[in-house]
N, CA and C atoms as a LAMMPS dump frame, in Angstrom:
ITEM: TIMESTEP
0
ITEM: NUMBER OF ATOMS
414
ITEM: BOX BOUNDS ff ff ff
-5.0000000000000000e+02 5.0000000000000000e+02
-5.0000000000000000e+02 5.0000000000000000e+02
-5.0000000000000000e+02 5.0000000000000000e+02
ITEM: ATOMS id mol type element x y z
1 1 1 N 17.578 489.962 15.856
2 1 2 C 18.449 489.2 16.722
3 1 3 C 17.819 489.009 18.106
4 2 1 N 16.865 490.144 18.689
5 2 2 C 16.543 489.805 19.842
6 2 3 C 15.765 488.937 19.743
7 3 1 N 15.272 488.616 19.014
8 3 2 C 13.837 487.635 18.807
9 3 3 C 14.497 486.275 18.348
10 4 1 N 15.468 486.11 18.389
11 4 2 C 16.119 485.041 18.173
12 4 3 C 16.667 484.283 19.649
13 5 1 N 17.068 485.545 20.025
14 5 2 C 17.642 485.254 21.423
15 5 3 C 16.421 485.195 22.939
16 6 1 N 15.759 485.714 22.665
17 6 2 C 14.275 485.137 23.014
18 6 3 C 14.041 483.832 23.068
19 7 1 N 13.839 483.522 21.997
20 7 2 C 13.879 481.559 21.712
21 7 3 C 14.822 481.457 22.172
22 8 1 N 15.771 481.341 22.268
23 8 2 C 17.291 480.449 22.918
24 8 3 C 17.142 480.469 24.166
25 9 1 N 16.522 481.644 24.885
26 9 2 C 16.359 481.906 26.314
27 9 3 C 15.324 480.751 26.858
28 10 1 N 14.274 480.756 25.726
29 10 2 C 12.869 480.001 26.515
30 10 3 C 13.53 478.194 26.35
31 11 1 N 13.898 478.228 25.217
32 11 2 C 14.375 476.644 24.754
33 11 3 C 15.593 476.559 26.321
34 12 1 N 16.517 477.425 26.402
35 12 2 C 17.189 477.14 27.462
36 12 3 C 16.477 476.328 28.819
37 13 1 N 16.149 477.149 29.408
38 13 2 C 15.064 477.282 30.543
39 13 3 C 14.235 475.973 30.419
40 14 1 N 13.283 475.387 29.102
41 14 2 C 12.624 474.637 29.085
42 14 3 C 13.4 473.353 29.064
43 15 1 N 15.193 473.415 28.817
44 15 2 C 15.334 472.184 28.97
45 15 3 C 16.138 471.953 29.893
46 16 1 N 16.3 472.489 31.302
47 16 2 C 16.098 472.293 32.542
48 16 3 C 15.003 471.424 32.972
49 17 1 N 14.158 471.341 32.674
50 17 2 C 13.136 470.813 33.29
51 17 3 C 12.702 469.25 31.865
52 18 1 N 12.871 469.641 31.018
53 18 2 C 11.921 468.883 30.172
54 18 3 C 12.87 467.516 30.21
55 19 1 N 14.137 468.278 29.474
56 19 2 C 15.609 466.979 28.674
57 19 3 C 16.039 466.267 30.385
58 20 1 N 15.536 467.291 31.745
59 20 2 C 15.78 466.616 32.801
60 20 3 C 15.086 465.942 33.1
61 21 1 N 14.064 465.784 33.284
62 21 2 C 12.906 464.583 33.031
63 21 3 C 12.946 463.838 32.489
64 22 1 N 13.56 463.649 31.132
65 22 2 C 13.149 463.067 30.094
66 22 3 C 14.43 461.756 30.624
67 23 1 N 15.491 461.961 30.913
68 23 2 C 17.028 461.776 31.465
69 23 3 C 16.292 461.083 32.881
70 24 1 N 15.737 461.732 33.868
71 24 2 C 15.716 460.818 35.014
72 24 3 C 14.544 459.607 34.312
73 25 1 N 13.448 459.832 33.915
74 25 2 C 12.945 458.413 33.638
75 25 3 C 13.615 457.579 32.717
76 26 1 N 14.699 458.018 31.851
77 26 2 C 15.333 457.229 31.506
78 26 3 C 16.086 456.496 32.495
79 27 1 N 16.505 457.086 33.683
80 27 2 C 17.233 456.073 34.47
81 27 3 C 16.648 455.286 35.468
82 28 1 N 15.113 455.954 35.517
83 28 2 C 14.079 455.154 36.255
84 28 3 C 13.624 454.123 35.821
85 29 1 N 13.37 453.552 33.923
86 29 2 C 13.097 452.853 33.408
87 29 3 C 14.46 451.45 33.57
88 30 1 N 15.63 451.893 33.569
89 30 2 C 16.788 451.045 32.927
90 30 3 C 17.051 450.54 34.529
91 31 1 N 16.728 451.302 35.965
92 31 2 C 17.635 450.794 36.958
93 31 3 C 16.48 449.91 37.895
94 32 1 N 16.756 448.749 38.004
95 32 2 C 15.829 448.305 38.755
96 32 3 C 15.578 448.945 40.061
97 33 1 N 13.549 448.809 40.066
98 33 2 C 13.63 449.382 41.69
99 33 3 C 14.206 450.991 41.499
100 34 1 N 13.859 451.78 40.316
101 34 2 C 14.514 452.945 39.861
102 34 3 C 13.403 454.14 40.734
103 35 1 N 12.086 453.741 40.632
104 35 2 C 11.115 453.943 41.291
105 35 3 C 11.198 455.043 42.559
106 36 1 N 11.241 453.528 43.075
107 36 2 C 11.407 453.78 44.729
108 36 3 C 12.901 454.403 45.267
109 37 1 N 13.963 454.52 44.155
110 37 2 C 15.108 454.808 44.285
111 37 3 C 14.43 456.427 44.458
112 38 1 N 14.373 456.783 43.484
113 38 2 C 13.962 458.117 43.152
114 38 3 C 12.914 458.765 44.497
115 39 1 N 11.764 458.083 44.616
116 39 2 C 10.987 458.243 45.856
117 39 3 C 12.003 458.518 47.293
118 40 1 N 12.93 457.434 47.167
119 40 2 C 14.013 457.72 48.661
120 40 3 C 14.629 458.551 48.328
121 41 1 N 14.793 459.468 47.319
122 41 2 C 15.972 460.691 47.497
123 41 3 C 15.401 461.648 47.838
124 42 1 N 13.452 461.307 47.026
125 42 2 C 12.811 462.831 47.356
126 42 3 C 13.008 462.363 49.236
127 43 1 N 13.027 461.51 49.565
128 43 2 C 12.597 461.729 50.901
129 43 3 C 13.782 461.819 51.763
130 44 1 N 14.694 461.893 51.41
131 44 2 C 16.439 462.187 51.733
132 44 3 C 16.396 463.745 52.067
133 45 1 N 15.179 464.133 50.871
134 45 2 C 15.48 466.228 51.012
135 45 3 C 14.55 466.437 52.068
136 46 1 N 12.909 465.772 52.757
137 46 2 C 12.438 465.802 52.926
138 46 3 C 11.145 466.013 52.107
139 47 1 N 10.852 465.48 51.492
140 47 2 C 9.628 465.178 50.206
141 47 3 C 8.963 463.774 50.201
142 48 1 N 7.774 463.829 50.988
143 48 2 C 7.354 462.469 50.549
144 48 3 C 7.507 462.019 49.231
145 49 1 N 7.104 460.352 49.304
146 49 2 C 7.491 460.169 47.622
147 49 3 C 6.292 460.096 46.983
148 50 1 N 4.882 460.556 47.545
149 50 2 C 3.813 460.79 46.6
150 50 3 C 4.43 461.921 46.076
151 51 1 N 4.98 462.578 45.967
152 51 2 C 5.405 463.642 44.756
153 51 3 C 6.163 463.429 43.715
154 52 1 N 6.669 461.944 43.6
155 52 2 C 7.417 461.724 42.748
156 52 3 C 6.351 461.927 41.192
157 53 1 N 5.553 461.048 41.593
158 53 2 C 4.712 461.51 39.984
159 53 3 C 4.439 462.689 39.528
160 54 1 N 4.059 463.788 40.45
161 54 2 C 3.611 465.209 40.42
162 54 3 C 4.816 465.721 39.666
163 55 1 N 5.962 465.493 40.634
164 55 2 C 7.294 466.279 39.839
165 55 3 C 7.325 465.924 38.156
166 56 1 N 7.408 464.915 38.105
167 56 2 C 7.435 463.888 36.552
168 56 3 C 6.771 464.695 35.847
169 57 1 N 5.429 464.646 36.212
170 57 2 C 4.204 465.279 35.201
171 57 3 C 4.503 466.944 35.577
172 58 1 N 4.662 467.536 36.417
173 58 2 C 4.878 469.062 35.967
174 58 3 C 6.115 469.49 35.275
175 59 1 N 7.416 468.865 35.546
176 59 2 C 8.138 468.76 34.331
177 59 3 C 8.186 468.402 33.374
178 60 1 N 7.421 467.396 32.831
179 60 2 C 7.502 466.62 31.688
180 60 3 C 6.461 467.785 31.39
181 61 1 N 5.262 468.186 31.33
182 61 2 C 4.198 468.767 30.604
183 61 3 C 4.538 470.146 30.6
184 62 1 N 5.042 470.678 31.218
185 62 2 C 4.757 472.4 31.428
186 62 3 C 6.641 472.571 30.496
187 63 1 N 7.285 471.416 30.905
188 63 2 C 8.648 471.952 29.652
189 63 3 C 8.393 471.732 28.504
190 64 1 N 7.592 470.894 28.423
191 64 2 C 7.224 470.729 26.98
192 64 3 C 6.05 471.325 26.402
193 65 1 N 5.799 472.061 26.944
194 65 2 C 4.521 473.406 26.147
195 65 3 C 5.527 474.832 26.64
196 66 1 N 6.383 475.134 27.482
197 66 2 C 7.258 476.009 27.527
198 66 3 C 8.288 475.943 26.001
199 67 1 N 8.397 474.458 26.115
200 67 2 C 9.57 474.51 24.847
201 67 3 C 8.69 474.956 23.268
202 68 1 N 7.935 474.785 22.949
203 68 2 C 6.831 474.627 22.056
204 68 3 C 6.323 476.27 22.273
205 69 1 N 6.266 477.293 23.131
206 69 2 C 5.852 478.224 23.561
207 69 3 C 4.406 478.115 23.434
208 70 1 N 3.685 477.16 23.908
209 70 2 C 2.541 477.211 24.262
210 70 3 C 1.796 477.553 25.418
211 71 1 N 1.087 478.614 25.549
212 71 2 C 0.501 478.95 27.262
213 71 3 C 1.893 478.769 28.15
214 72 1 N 3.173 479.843 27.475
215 72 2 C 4.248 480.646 27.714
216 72 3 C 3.956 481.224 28.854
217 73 1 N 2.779 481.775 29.462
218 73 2 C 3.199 482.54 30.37
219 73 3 C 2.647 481.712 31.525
220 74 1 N 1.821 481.008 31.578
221 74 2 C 1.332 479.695 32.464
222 74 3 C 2.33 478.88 32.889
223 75 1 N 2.703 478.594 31.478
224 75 2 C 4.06 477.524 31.853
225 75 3 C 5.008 478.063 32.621
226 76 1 N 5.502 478.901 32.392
227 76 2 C 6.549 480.042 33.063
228 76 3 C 6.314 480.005 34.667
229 77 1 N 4.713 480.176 34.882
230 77 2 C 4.664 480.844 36.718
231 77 3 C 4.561 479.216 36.708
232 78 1 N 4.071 478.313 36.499
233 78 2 C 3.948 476.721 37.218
234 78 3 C 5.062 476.493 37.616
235 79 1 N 6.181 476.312 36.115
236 79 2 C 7.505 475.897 36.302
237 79 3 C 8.43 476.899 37.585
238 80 1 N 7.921 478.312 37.585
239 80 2 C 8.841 479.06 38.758
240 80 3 C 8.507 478.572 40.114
241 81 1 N 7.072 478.643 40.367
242 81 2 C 6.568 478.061 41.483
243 81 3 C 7.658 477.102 41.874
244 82 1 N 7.293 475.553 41.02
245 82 2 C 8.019 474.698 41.093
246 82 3 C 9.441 475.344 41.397
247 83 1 N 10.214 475.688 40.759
248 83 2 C 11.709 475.778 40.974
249 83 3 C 11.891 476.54 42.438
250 84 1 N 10.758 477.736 42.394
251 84 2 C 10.709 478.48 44.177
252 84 3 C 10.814 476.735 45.322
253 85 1 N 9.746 476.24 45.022
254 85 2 C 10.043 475.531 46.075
255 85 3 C 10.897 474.578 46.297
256 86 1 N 11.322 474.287 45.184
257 86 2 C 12.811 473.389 45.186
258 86 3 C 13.857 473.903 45.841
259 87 1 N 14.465 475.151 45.628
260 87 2 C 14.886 476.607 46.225
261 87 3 C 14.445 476.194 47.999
262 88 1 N 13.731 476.472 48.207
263 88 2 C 13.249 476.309 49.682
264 88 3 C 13.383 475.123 50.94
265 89 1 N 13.11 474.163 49.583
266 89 2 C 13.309 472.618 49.933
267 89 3 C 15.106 472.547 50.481
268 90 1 N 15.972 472.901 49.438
269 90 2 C 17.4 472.922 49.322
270 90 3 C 17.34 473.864 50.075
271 91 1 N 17.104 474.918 50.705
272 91 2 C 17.337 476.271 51.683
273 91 3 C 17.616 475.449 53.402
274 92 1 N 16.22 474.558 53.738
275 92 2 C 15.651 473.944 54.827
276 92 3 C 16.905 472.671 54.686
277 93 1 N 17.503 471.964 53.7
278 93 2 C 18.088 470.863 54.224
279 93 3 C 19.633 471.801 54.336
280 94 1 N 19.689 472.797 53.645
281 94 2 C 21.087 473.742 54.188
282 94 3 C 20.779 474.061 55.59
283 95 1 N 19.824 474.769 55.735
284 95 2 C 19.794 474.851 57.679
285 95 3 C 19.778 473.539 58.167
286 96 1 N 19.81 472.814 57.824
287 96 2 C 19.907 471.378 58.824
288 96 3 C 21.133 470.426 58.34
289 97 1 N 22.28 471.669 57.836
290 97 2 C 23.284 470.755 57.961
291 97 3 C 23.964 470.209 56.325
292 98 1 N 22.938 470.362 55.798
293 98 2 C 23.338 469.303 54.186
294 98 3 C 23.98 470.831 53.616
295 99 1 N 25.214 470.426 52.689
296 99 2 C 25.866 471.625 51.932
297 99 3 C 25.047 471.718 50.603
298 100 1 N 24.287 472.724 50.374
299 100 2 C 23.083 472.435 49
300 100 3 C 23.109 473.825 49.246
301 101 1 N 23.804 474.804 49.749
302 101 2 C 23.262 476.346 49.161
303 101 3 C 23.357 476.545 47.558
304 102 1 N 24.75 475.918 47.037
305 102 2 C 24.475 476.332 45.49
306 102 3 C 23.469 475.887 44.654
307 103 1 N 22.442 474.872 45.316
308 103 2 C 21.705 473.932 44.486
309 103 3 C 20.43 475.443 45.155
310 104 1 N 20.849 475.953 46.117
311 104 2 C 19.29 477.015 46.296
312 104 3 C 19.55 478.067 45.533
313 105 1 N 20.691 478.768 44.864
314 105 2 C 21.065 479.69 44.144
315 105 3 C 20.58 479.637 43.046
316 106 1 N 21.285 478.319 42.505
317 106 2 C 20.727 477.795 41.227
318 106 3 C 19.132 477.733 40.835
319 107 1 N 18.202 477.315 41.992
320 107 2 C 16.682 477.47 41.724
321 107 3 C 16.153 478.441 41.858
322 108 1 N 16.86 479.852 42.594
323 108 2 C 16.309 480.947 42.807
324 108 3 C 16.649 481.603 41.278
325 109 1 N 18.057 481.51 40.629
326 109 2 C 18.446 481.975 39.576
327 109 3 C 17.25 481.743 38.487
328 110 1 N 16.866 480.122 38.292
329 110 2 C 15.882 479.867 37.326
330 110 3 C 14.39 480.156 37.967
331 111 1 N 14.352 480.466 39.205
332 111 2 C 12.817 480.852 39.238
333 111 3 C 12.673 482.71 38.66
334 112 1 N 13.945 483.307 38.971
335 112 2 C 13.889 484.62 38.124
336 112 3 C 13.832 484.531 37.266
337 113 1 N 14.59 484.109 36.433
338 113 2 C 14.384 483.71 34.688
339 113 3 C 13.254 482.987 34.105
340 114 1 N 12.434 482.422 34.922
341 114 2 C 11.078 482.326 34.846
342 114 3 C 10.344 482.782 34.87
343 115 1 N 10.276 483.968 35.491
344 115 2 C 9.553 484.564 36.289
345 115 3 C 9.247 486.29 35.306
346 116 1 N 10.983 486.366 34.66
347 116 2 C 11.375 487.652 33.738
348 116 3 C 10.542 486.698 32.39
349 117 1 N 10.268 485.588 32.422
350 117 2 C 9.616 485.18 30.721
351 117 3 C 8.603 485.297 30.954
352 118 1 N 7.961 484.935 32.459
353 118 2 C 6.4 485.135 32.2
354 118 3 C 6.195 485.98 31.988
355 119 1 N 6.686 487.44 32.314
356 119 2 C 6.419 488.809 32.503
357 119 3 C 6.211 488.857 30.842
358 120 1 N 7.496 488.623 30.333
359 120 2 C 7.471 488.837 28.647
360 120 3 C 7.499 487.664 28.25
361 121 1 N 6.129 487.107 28.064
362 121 2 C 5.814 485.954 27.472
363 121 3 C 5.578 486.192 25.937
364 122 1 N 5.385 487.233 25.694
365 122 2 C 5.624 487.201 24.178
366 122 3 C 6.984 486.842 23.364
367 123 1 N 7.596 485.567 23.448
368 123 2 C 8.598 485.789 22.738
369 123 3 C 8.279 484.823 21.268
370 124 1 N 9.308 485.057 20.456
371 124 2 C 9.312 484.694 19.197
372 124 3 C 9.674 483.071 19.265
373 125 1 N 8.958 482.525 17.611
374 125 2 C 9.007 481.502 17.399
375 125 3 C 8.381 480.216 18.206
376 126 1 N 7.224 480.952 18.777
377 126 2 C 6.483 479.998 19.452
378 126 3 C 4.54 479.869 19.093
379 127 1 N 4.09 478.616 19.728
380 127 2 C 2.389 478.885 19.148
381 127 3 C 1.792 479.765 19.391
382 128 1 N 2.418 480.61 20.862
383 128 2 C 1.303 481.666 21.025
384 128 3 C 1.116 482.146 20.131
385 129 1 N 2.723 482.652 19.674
386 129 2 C 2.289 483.961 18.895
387 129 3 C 1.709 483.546 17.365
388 130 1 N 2.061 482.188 16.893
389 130 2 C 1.609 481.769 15.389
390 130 3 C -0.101 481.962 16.049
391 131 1 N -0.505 481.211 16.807
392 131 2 C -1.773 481.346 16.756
393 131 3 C -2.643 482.84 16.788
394 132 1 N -2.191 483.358 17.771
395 132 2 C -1.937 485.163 17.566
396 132 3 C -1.958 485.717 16.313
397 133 1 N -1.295 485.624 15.632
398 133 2 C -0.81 485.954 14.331
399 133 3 C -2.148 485.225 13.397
400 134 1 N -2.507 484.358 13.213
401 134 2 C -3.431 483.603 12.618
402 134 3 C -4.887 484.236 12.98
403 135 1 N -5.124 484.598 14.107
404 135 2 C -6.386 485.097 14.611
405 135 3 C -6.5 486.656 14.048
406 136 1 N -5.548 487.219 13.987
407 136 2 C -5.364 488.951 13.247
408 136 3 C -5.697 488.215 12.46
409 137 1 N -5.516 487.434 11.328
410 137 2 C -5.349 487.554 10.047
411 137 3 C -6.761 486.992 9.533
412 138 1 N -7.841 486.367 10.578
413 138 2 C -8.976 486.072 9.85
414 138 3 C -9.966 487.483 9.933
């Protein structure tokens, strides 16, 4: 059972980031000018919008080898990083006024739970460990 709940934990976690990605370019594709929409919000938190692609591609790639449990424990510290500074980002527009503490709770919450998988990146039902498992066996 724990090894079940292992997977549910990592699949959780990975679709924070992945099914959320996957969801904003869907609304980047359908809304005209979805783009630059997206670019003006990063820059609403204070985020230039050259990061808009960066964000895209470290969510889109690192949830989807998190979800897959591939280079589990890589994926894990990128994606925490990431969520730390989102956390920080939302911390700085709370001192200046914007109500976003629960949105810094919330990223500190998932940068721990990131942070507790990298530690135990061995969990079940993922490539590490098939490939793992495959390498004992030659």
């Amino acid at each position: 059972m724990e090894n079940f709940f292992s997977f549910i934990a990592r699949l959780f976690l990975a679709s924070i980031f992945f099914i959320g990605v996957i969801l904003l370019l869907n609304t980047l594709l359908k809304t005209p000018d979805g783009y630059a929409i997206y670019q003006d919000m990063l820059g609403a938190r204070g985020v230039p919008g050259i990061f808009a692609p960066i964000s895209v591609i470290v969510q889109f790639v690192f949830g989807l080898t998190l979800i897959l449990g591939y280079k589990t424990k890589l994926s894990a510290y990128v994606l925490s990083a990431y969520s730390l500074i989102w956390s920080l980002i939302y911390l700085f527009n709370t001192l200046a006024g914007q109500p976003l503490m629960l949105q810094v709770l919330q990223y500190l919450a998932i940068t721990g739970g990131l942070l507790h998988l990298a530690i135990n990146s061995n969990t079940s039902y993922s490539l590490d460990n098939f490939c793992s498992a495959k390498e004992k066996n030659k």
